[in-house]
N, C-alpha and C positions, 0 to 999 in steps of 0.2 A: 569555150569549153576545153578545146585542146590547149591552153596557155595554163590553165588551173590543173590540168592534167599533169601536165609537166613538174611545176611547182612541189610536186608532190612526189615525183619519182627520185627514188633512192641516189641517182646518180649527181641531181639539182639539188637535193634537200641543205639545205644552209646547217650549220653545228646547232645554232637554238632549237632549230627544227627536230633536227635528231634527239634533242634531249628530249625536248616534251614528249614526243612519241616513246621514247625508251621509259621516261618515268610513268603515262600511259599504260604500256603496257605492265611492269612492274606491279603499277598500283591494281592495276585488273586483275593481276593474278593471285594475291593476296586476299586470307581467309577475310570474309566480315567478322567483327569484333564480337565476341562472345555478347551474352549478359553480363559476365562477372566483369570483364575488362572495360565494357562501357563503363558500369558502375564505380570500379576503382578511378577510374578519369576525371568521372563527373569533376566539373570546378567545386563543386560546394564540398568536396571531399580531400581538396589538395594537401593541407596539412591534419587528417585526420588519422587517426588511429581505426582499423577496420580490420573485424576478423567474421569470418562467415563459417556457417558447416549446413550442410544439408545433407539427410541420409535417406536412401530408398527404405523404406521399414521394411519392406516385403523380401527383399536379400539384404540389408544389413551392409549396404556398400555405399561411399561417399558421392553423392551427385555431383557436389561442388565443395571445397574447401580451398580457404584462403585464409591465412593465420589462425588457425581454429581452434591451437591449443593458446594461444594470446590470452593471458587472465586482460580483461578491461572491466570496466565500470557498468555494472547492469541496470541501474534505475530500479524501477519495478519489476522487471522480469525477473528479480529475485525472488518474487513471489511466488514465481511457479516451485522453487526449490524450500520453500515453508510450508506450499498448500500440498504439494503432491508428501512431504514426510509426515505431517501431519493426516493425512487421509490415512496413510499406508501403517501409521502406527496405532490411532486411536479408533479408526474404522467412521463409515459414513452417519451412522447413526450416534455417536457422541452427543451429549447432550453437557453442560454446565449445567450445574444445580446454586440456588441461593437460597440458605435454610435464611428461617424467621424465628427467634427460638427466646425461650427464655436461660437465665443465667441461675446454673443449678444451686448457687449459693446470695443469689441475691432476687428475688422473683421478681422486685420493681423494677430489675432491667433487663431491656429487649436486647439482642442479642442482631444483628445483621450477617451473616455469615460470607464472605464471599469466595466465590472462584474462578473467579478469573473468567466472569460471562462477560464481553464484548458487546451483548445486544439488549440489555435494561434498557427501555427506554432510548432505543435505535431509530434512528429514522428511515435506516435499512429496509426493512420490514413495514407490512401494511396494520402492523399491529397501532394502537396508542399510545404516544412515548409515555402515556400517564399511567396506563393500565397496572404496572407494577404495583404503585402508590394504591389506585384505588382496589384492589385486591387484598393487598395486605391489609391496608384500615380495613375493610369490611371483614374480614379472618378474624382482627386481634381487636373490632368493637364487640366483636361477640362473644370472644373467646375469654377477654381480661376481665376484671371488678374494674369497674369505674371510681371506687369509692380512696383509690391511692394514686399518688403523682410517681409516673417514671422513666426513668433515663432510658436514653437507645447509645449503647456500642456501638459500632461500626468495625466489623474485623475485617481490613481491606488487606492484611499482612504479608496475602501468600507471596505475593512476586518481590517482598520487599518493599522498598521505597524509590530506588533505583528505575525510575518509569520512563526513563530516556535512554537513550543511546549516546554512551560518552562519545561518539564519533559525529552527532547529530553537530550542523551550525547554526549560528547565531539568529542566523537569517530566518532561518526555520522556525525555530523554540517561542511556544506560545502561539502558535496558529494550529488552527484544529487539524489540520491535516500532520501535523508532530505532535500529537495530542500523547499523554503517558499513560501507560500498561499498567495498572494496579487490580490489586486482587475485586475490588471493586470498580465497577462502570458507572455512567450514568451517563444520558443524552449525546452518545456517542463522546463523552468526556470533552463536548463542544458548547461553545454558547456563541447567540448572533449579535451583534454590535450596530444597534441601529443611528443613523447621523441622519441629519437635515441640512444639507447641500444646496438650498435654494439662492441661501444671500452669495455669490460668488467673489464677496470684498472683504471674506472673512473666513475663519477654519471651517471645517465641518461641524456641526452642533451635534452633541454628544445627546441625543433622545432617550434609552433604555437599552437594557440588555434583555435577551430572550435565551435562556429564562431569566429571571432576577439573579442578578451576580453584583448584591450591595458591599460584598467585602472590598471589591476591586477599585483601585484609583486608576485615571490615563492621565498620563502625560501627551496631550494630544500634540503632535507634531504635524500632522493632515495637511496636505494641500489639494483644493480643488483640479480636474483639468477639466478640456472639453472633448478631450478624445472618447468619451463616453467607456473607456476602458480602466478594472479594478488593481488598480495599483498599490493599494494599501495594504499594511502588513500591522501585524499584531507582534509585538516583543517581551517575554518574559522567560521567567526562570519558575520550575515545578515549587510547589507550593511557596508560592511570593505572593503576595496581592497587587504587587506595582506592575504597572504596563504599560509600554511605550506604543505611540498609535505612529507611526511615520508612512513618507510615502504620498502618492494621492488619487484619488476617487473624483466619481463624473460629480460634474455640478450642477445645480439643477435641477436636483428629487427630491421632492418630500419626504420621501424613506429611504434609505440607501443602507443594507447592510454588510460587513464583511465580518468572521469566524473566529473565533481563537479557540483556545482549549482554557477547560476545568481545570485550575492549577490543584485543588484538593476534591476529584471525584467523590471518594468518602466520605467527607463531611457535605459535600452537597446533596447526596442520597440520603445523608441521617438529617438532616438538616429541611430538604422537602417533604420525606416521611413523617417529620414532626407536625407539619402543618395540615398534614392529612388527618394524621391518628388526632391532634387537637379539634379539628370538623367535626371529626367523628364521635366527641365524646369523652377523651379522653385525657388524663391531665399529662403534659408533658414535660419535663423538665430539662435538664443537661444533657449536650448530645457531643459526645466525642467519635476518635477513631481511636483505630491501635497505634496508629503512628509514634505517639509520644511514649506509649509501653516499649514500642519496638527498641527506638530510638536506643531510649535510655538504658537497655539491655545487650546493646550491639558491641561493646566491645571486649565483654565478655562470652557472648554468643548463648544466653539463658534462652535454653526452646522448652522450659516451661512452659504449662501451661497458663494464659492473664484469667483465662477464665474455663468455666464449666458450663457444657450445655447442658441444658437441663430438657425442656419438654420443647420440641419443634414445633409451632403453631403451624407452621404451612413455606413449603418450598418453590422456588418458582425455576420452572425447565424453562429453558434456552431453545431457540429452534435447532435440530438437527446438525450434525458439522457439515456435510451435505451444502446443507444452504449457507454457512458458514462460508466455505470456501468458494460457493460461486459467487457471493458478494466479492470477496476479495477479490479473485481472479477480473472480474466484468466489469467492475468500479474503482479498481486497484483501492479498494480501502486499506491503507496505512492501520490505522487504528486494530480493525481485526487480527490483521497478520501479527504486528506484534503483541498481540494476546496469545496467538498459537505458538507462536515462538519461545514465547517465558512456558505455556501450557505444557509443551516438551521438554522443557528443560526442567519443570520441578516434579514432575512424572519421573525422571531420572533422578534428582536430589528435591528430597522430599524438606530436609533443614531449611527452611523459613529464610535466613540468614547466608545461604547459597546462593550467589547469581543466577537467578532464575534465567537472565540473556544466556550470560555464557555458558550457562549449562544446555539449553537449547542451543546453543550454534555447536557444542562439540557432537552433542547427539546427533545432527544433522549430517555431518562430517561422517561421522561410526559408522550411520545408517547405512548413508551410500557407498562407503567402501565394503562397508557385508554384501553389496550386491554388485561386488565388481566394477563400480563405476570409479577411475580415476578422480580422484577430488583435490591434488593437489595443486590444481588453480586458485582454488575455491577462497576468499578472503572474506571472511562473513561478521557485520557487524551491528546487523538489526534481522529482523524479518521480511521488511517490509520494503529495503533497496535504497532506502533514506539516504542514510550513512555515503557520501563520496567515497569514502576509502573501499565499499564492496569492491571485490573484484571475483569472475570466475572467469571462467573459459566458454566459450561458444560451442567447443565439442561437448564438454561438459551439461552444459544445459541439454542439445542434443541429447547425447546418450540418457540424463533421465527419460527425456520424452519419449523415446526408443522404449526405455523399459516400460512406463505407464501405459505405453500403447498396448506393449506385446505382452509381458509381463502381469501385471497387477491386477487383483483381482479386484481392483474399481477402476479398472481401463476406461468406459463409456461414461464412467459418474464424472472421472476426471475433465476428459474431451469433452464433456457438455460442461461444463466449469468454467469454462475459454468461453470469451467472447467472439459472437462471428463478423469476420470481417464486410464490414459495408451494409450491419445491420444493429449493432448493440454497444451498450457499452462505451469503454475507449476505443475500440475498434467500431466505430459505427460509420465515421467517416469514412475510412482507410480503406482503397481498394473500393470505395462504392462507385456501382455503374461500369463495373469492370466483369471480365470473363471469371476474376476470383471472388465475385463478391458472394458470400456463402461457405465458399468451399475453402478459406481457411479461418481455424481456431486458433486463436495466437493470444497473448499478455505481451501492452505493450509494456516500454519504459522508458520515461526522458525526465531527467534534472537539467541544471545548466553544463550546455553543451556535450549532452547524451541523447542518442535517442537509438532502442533496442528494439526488433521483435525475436517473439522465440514462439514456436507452437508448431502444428498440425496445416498441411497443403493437400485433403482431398480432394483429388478430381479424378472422377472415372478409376483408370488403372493407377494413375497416380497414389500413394500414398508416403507423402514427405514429411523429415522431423524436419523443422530447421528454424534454427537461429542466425540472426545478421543484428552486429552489433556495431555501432561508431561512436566514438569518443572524440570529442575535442576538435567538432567541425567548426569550419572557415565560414560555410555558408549559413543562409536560414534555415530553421528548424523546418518549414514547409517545400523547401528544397531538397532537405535530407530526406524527408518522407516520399518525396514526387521518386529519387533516386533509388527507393528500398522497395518501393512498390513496383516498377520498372524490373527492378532485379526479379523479383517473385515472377511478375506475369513474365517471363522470358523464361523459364525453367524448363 
């Protein structure tokens, strides 16, 4: 014991000796690593782009910030900046209306009217995607003479024709989840692609569409795997009929489906109406949209009227914007958001023949600088966070949150709009079985190599806005998440 004693005394200690003891100490007396600093470290973060902001709402002071005025790439979290202008301009109870009308110079034809309602035959809702259909025939067998043949319009006009986002990619276009915005909807503007996957020595087999989509041809390119995971993608361009199927799906199932989008929602709605009002009794003939009126008037810009309504047989209300927007927020539905997006933009310019987008993204813009909030981050190119080219700022997003908290007089409708974390939604995983799980409201957002949250951290005395944004990580996307949720519970 006394030879180990020695070894140790300052006067024996050897120079290595010295040092470890000196760096020892050093390291001992040095703070533990923040949360923010852990997280900046993380490996999955090393070549990434990261901006954070979090504010105490109750003094309006910065908890954490790290490049927070950084415009980067929001995903979906753009959506909070559609749902919350939209709530604040058209109020919670908004309703879309779709008249059913006759044509006040021709009475053989029906008239379809649209506004740009999102939820016809929504799968959103516990409604029946049929129930429109069967409504209307039972209205107009009662209402019409059966003794004449008549055509149905379709005025699907208002948003234009323009139902993408010139920034959207390739990748995307033709899968329901980039489904396009027109004055008319129908079945979420989605149809399902069913294959039969059993033979594994050969493509997918092309079984049906749900619903009947006979216009459409595929180019099936499909290949099977066994990873039992949906690799397939749908490719086209807004009203085409051709469709490329690439990619590949599990093998092995009887039914296998994956999603695209309605390339001509309006003609699909007049098109199914026909078959209805024909059950019912009635003779039906030619059924168009406005499209080829529009068309053919666009370069002149005629906002004449094609036609005259005459007598409304019967209108059909939209559920609430209310539930509108917690659809959006909770299931980040794409498809909704850019309904609200064109919905603001032709409230501002009413000309048929105005970008109903980009009138809605300047509004947006107007909005929130009338209320103080900096928005020169802000680079907005859909609704819905599609677009790679979005870009805002983290403080940005913040400071709305801040205002809808404190601010708004639909504060509680908003924060109940947000899904909670580790119980719904896209947040259903995120944070569950954690001390936060409940206690934050957040929208997430991830495209290739993004992944956002932005929303509300109550707990107890706690009450935080915050956004944490990364672009253009090194590591996995469940990496990113494990690092952002780490950040949260350490606050």
């Amino acid at each position: 014991m006394k030879r180990a004693f020695k070894l140790f005394t300052p006067m024996l200690m050897t120079k290595r000796n010295m040092l470890i003891l000196s760096l020892f100490l050093v390291s001992s007396s040095l703070p533990a690593q923040s949360p923010l600093e852990r997280f900046i470290a993380h490996p999955a973060l090393t070549h990434a782009s990261v901006g954070i902001s979090v504010v105490d709402m109750a003094t309006g002071s910065s908890v954490v910030a790290y490049d927070a005025e950084k415009s980067l790439t929001p995903a979906s979290v753009l959506k909070l900046i559609t749902t919350a202008t939209a709530l604040e301009t058209l109020g919670e109870n908004y309703r879309y209306k779709t008249d059913i009308a006759i044509d006040a110079d021709d009475p053989s034809r029906i008239l379809v009217i649209g506004s740009g309602d999102p939820t016809l035959g929504s799968e959103a809702f516990d409604d029946h995607p049929d129930a429109f259909f069967v409504t209307v025939a039972d209205v107009l067998r009662k209402a019409l003479p059966h003794d004449r043949e008549y055509s149905i319009y379709v005025v699907d006009d208002l948003f234009g024709y323009n139902g993408v986002s010139p920034e959207w990619t390739w990748i995307d276009m033709g899968n329901y989840y980039a489904a396009g915005a027109y004055g008319i909807s129908i079945f979420d503007n989605s149809y399902k692609l069913i294959f039969d996957t059993t033979d594994r020595n050969s493509c997918p087999k092309i079984l049906r569409t749900e619903p009947e989509m006979q216009q459409l041809t595929f180019r099936n390119e499909l290949t099977l795997n066994t990873t039992g995971r949906d690799n397939g993608y749908i490719y086209g361009a807004p009203f085409s009929n051709e469709r490329f199927l690439r990619g590949d799906i599990p093998g092995g199932r009887r039914e296998f489906g994956i999603k695209g989008d309605i390339p001509d929602p309006g003609l699909m709605l007049g098109e199914t109406l026909a078959g209805y009002l024909s059950r019912a009794g009635l003779k039906i003939g030619n059924v168009e949209t406005a499209r080829v009126d529009y068309l053919s008037k666009n370069c002149h810009r005629d906002t004449s009227d094609r036609t005259r309504v005459g007598k409304v047989l019967c209108t059909h209300v939209s559920r609430p914007l209310k539930e509108i927007i917690r659809e959006v927020n909770v299931e980040s539905n794409n498809h909704y958001a850019e309904h609200l997006i064109r919905t603001l933009g032709r409230k501002q310019k009413s000309n048929i023949y105005e970008d109903a987008l980009e009138a809605g993204v300047t509004y947006v813009g107007d909005f929130w600088k009338s209320k103080d909030i900096t928005t020169t981050s802000l680079q907005m190119y859909d609704g819905s966070g599609l677009a790679p080219q979005n870009a805002v700022s983290p403080q940005l997003l913040t400071d709305l949150l801040v205002y809808m908290y404190t601010r708004s007089s639909y504060a509680s409708l908003f924060f109940d709009s947000l899904p909670k974390a580790g119980q719904e939604g896209t947040l259903k995983s995120f944070l569950r079985n954690t001390k936060l799980s409940g206690k934050i409201a957040a929208k997430s957002g991830s495209i290739g190599g993004v992944q956002c949250y932005a929303g509300y951290l109550i707990d107890r005395n706690k009450r935080y806005a915050f956004t944490v944004m990364v672009n253009k990580f090194s590591g996995t996307r469940p990496q990113v998440r494990s690092a952002i949720e780490l950040l949260l519970l350490g606050l």
